[in-house]
MIDOSE-1310 file (N, C-alpha, C; in nm, 2 decimals, decimal comma, always signed):
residues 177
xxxx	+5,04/+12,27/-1,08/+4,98/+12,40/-1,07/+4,83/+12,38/-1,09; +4,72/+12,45/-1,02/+4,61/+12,44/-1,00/+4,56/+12,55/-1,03; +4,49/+12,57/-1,18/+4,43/+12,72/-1,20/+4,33/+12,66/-1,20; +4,26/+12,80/-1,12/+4,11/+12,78/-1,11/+4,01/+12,79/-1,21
xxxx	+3,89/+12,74/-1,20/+3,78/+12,72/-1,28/+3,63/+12,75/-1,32; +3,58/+12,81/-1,37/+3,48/+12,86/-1,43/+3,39/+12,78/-1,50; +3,28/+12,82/-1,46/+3,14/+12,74/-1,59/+3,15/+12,89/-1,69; +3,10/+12,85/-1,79/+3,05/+12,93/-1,90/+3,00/+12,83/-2,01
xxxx	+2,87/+12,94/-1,99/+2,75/+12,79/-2,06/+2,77/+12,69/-1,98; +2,78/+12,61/-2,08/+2,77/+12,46/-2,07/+2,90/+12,40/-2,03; +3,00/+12,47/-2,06/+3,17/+12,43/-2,08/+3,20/+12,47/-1,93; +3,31/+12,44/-1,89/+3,39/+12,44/-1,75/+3,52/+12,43/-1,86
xxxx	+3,59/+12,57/-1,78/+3,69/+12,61/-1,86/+3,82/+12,65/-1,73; +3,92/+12,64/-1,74/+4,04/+12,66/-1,67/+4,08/+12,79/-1,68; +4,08/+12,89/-1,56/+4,09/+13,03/-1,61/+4,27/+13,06/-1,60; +4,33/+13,15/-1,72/+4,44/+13,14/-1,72/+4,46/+13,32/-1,68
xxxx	+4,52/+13,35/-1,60/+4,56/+13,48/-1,54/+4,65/+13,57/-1,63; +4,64/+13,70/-1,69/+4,67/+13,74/-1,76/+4,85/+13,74/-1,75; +4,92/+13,71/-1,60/+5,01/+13,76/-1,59/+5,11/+13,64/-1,63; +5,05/+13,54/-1,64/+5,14/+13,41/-1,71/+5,18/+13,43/-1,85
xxxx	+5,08/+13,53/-1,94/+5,11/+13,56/-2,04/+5,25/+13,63/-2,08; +5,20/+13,73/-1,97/+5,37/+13,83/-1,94/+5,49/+13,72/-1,91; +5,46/+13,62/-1,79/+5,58/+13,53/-1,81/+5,61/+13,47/-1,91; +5,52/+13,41/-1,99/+5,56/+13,34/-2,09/+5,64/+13,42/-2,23
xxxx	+5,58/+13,56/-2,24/+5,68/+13,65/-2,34/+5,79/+13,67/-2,25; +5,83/+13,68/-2,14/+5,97/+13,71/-2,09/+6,08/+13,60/-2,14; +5,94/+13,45/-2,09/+6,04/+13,34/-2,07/+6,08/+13,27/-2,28; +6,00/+13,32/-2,33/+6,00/+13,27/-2,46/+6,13/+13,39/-2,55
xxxx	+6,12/+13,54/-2,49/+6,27/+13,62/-2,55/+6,38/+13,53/-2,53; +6,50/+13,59/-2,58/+6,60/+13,54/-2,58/+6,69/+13,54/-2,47; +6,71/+13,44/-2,40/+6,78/+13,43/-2,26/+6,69/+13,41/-2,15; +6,53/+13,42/-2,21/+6,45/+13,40/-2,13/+6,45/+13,53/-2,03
xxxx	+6,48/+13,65/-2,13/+6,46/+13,78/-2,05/+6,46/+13,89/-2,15; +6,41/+13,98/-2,07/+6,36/+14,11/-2,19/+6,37/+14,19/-2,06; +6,42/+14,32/-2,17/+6,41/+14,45/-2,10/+6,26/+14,48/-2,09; +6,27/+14,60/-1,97/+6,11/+14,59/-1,92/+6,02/+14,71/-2,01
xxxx	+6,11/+14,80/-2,03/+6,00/+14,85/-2,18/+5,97/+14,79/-2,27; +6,07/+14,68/-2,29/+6,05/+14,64/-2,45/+5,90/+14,53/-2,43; +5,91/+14,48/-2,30/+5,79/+14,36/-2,28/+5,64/+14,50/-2,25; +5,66/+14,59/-2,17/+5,54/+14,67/-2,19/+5,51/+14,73/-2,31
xxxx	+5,60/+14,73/-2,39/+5,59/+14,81/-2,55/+5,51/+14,70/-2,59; +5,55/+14,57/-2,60/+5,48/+14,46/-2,68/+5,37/+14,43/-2,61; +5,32/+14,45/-2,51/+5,20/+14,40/-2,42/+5,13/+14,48/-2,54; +5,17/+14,61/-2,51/+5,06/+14,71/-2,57/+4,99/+14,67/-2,73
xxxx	+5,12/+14,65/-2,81/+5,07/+14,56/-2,94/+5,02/+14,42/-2,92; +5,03/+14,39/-2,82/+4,96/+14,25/-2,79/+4,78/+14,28/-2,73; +4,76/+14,45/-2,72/+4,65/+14,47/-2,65/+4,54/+14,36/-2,70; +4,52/+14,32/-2,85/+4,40/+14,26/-2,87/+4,37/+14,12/-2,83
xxxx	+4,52/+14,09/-2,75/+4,47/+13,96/-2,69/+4,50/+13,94/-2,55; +4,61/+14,05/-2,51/+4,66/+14,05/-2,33/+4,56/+14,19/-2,31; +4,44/+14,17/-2,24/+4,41/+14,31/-2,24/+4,45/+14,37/-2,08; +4,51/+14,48/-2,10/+4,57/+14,55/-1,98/+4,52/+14,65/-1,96
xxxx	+4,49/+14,80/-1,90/+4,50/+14,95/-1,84/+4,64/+14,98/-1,88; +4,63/+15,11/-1,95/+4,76/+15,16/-2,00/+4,71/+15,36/-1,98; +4,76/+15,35/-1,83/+4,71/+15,50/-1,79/+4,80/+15,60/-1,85; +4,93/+15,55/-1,91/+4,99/+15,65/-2,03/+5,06/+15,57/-2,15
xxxx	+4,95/+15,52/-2,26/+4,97/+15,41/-2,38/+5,11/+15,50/-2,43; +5,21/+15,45/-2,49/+5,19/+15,30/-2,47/+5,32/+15,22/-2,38; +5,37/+15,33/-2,26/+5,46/+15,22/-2,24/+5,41/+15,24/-2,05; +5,27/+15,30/-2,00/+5,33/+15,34/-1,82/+5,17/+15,20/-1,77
xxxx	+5,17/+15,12/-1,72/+5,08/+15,02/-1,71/+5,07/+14,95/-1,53; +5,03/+15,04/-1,48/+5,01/+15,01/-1,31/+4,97/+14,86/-1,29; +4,85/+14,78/-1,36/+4,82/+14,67/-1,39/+4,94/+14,60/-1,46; +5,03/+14,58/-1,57/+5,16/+14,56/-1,59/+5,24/+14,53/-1,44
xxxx	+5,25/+14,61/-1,39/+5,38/+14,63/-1,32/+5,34/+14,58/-1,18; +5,20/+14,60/-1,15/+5,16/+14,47/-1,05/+5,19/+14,33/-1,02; +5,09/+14,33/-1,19/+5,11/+14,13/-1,21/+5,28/+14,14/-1,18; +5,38/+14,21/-1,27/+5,50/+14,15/-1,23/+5,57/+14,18/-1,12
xxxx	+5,52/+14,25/-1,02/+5,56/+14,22/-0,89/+5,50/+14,13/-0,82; +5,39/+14,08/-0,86/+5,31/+13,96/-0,83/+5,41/+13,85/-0,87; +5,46/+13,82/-0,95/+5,55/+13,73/-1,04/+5,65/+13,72/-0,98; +5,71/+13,86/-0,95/+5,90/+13,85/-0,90/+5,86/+13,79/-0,76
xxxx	+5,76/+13,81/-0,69/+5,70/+13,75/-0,55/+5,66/+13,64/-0,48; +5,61/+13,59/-0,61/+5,61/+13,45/-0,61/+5,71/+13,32/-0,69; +5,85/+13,44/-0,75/+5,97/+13,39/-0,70/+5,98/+13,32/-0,90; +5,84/+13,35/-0,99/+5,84/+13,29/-1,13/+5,95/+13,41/-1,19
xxxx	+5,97/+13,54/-1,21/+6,07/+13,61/-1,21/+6,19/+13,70/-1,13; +6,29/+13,75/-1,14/+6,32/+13,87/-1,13/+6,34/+13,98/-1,18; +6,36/+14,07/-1,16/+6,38/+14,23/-1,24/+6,54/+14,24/-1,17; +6,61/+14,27/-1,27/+6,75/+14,27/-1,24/+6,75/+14,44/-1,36
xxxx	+6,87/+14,50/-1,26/+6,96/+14,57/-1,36/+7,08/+14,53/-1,47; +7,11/+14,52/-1,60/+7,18/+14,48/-1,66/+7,20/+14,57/-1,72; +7,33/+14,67/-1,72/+7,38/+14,72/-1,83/+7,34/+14,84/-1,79; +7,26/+14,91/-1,71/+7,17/+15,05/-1,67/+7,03/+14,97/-1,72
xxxx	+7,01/+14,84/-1,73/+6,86/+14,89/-1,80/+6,78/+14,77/-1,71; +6,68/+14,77/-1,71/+6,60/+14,71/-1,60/+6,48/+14,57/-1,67; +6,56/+14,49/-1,65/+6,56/+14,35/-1,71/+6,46/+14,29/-1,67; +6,38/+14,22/-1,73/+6,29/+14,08/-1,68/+6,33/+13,97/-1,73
xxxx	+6,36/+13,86/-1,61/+6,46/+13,71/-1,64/+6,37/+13,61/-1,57; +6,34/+13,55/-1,63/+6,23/+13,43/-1,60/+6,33/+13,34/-1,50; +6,31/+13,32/-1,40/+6,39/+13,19/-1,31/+6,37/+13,08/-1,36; +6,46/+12,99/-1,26/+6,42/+12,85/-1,31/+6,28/+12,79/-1,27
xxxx	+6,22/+12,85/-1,13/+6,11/+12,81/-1,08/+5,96/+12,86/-1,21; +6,01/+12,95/-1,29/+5,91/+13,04/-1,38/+5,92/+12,93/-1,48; +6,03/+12,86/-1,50/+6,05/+12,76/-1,63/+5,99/+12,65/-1,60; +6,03/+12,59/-1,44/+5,94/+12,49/-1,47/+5,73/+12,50/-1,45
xxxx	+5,69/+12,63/-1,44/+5,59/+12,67/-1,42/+5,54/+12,64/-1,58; +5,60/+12,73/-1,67/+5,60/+12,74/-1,83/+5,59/+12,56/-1,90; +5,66/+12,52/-1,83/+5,68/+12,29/-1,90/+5,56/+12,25/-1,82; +5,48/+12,30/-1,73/+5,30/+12,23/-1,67/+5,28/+12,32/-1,74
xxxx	+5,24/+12,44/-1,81/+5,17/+12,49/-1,89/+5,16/+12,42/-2,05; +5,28/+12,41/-2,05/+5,26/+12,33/-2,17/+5,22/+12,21/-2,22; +5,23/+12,13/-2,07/+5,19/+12,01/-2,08/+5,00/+11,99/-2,12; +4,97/+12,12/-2,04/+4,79/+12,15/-2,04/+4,75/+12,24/-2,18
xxxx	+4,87/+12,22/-2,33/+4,86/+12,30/-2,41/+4,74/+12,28/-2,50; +4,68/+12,15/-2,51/+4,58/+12,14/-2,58/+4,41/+12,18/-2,50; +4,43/+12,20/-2,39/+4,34/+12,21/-2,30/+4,27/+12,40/-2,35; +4,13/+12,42/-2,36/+4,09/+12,52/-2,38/+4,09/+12,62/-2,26
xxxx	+4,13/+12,73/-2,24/+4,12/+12,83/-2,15/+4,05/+12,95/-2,15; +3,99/+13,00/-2,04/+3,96/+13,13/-2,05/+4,03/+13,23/-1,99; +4,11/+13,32/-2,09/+4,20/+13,45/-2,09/+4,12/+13,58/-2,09; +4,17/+13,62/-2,03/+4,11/+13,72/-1,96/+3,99/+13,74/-1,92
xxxx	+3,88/+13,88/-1,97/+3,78/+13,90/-1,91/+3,69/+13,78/-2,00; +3,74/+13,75/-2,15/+3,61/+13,66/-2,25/+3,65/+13,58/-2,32; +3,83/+13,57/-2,35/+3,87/+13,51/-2,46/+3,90/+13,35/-2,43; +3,80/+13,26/-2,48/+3,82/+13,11/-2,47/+3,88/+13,07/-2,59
xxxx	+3,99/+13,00/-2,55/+4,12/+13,01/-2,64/+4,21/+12,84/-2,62; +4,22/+12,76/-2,69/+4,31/+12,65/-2,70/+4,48/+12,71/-2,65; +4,50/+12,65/-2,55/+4,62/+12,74/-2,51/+4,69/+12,74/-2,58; +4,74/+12,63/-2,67/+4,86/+12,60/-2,77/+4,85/+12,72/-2,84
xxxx	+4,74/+12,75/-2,92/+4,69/+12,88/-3,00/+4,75/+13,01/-2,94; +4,69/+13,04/-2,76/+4,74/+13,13/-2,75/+4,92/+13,17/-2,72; +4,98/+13,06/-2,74/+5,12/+13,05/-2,68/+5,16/+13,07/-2,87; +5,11/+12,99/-2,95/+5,18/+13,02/-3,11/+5,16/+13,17/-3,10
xxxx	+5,03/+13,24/-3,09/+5,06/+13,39/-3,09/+5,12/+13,50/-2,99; +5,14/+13,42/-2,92/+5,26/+13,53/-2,79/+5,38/+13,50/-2,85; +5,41/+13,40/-2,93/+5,57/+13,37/-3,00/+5,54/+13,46/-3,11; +5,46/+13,43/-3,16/+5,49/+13,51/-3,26/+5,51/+13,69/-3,26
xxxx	+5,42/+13,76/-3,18/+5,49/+13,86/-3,12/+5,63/+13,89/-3,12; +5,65/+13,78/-2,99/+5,74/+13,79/-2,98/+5,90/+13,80/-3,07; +5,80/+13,68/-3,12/+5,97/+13,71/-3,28/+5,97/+13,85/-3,35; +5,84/+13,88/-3,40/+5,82/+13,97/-3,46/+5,90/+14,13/-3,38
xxxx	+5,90/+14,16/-3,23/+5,91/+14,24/-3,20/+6,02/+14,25/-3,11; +6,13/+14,14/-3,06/+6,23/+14,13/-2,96/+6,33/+14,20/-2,99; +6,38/+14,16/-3,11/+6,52/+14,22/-3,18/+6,49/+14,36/-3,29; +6,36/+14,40/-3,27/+6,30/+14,52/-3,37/+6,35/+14,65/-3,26
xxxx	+6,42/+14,76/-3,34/+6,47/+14,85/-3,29/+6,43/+14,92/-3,22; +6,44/+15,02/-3,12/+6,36/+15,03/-2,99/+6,31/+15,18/-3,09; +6,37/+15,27/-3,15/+6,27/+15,41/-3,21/+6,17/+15,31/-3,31; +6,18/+15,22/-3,40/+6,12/+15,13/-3,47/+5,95/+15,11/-3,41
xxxx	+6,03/+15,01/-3,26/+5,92/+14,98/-3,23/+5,80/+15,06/-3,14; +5,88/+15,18/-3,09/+5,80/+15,28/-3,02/+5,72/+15,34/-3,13; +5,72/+15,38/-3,26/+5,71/+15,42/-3,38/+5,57/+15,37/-3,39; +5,61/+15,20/-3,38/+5,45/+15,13/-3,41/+5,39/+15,13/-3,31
xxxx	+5,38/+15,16/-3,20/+5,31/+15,16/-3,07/+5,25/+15,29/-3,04; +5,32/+15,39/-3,12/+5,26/+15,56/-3,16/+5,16/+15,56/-3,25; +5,19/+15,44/-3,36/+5,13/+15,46/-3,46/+4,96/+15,38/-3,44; +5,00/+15,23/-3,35/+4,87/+15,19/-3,28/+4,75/+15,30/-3,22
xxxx	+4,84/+15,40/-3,14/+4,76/+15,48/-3,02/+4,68/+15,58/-3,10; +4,81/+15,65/-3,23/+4,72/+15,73/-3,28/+4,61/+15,67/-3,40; +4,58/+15,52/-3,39/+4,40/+15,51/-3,48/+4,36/+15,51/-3,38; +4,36/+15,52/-3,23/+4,30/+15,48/-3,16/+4,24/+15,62/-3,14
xxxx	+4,33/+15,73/-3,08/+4,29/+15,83/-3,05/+4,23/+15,97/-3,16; +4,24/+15,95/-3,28/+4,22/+16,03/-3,36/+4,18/+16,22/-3,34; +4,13/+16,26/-3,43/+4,19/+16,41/-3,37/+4,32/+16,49/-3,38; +4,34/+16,59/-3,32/+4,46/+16,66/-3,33/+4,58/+16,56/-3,26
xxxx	+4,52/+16,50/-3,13/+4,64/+16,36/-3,09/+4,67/+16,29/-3,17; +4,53/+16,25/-3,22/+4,61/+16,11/-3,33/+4,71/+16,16/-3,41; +4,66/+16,30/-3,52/+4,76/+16,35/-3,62/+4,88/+16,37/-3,55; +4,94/+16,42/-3,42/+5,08/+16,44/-3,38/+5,12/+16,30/-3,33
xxxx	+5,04/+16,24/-3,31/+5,09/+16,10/-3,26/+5,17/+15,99/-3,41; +5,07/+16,01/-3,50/+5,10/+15,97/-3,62/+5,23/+16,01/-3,70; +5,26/+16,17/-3,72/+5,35/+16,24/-3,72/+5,48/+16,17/-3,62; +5,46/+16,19/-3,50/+5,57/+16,13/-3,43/+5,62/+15,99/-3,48
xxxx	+5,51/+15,93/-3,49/+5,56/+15,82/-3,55/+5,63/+15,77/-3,66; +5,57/+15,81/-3,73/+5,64/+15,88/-3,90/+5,82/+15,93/-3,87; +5,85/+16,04/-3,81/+5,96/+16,07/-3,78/+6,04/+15,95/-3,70; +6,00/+15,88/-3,59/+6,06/+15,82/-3,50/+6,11/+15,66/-3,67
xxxx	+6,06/+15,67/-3,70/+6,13/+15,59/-3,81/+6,17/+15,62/-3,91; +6,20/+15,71/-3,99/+6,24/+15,79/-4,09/+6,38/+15,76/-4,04; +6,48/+15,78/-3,93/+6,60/+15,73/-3,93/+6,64/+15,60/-3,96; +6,53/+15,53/-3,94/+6,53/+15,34/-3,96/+6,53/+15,31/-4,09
xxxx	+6,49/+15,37/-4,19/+6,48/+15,31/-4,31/+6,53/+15,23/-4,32; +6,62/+15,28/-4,35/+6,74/+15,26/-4,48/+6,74/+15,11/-4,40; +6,79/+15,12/-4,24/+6,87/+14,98/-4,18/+6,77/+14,91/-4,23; +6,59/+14,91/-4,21/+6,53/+14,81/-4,23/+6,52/+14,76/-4,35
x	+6,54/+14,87/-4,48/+6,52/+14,83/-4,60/+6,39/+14,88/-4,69
């Protein structure tokens, strides 16, 4: 695979496309797929490093849902229904895309519009996400993605946003402890 290249400064850097990132949290969940809110839910907590457009934060992302029709298109995933719910499953051709990424793991990249980043680095922090948020309850995790939007948006939004949030976990306690 041949990703293209950039000077900045003095350095020539390998530019890495935001939407390999999204592959790589699909391909790194469990079974090497995730339902498709739960990967836009986490993009959104992933904002400070995948930055995306989120024309209704935090889960409706036109740029989202491009790149992965860009993806399903060029054959690295599909979108399957499973169960009534609408799945993202990394293929085999997406896996062996992910084993040349990693082979270029020590290699420095530029992600997105500015972030020059040691890939390894950025792949330890998309797992980690990842762990952190795959198996986290879906009111749980909407909860914290309410709770992101409202420091963001502050004002009477933020307070009901906050609020909502507040409630959307209040049934979770107890299970989380």
């Amino acid at each position: 695979m041949m990703l293209p290249e950039v000077n900045v400064g003095r350095g020539r850097f390998k530019v890495l496309p935001s939407k390999y990132a999204l592959l790589f949290m699909a391909w790194y969940s469990r079974g090497s797929s995730i339902s498709l809110y739960r990967l836009l839910l986490i993009t959104y907590l992933a904002s400070y490093i995948v930055r995306y457009v989120f024309e209704q934060p935090p889960i409706n992302s036109k740029s989202i849902l491009s790149d992965l029709s860009v993806l399903a298109s060029e054959g690295l995933i599909e979108l399957r229904t499973i169960n009534g719910r609408l799945m993202v499953k990394v293929t085999d051709k997406g896996r062996r895309l992910i084993g040349e990424l990693y082979g270029m793991s020590n290699e420095y990249v530029l992600f997105g519009d500015y972030l020059i980043v040691k890939l390894r680095d950025l792949f330890n922090e998309l797992i980690r996400l990842v762990n952190a948020y795959q198996d986290m309850d879906a009111a749980v995790l909407l909860s914290v993605a309410f709770r992101e939007l409202s420091l963001k948006e502050g004002g009477i939004e933020g307070d009901a946003l906050r609020d909502l949030a507040l409630d959307l976990r209040r049934p979770c306690e107890n299970v989380l402890g």
